[in-house]
C-alpha angles and dihedrals in degrees: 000000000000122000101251097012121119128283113258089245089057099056083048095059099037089057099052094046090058093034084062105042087051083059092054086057106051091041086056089046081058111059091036080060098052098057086048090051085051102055094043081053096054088040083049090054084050098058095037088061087041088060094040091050098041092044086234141142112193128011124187117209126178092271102044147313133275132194133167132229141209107236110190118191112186125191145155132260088190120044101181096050082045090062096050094051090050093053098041087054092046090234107131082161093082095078144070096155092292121043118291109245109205093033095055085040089052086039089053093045084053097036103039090161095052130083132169113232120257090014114152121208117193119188121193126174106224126192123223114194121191144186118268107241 
């Protein structure tokens, strides 16, 4: 080492001393975030039952704009039926590993009288707020 640099000891303790104190942070970020993440939960609720109620998509206030859309996750409950139905129909692009989820929901909007067996579908409305320009 260096004449005049720190021990080695000392380069230790001080790292883990930072290196801990980093980790006290981020816990405490954490949790801040989460009670953030649950009000604008219970705001997004809001909106979403606005929309319902009002038979709206989209609304603009003097802060912002908010719409909501449509997410759709698709998955499998047999694989292995899955496979066969892929193959059968001659669309590999249905998969990444998982099911692809814009290319089964294209394949369903071309093929409304075909579904693969043991396929899920689960629609959610989400809300998306932002800030007014």
């Amino acid at each position: 080492m260096e004449a005049g640099a720190p021990s080695l000891e000392k380069l230790v303790s001080v790292y883990i001393k930072i290196r801990d104190k980093k980790n006290e942070v981020v816990a405490k970020a954490h949790e801040e975030e989460e009670v953030f993440n649950l009000k604008l939960r219970k705001i997004e609720e809001l909106l979403l039952a606005h929309c319902a109620d009002n038979s709206t998509e989209a609304v603009r206030t003097e802060s912002g704009t908010f719409y909501r859309s449509v997410v759709q996750k698709f998955s499998t409950s047999d694989w292995e039926s899955m496979n066969k139905f892929i193959l059968e129909h001659e669309a590999p692009e249905l998969l990444v590993k998982k099911i692809h989820q814009g290319n089964l929901k294209q394949f369903l909007e071309d093929n409304p009288d075909l579904l693969p067996p043991g396929l899920n579908c689960d629609s959610k409305y989400t809300v998306t707020v932002r800030r007014k320009r």
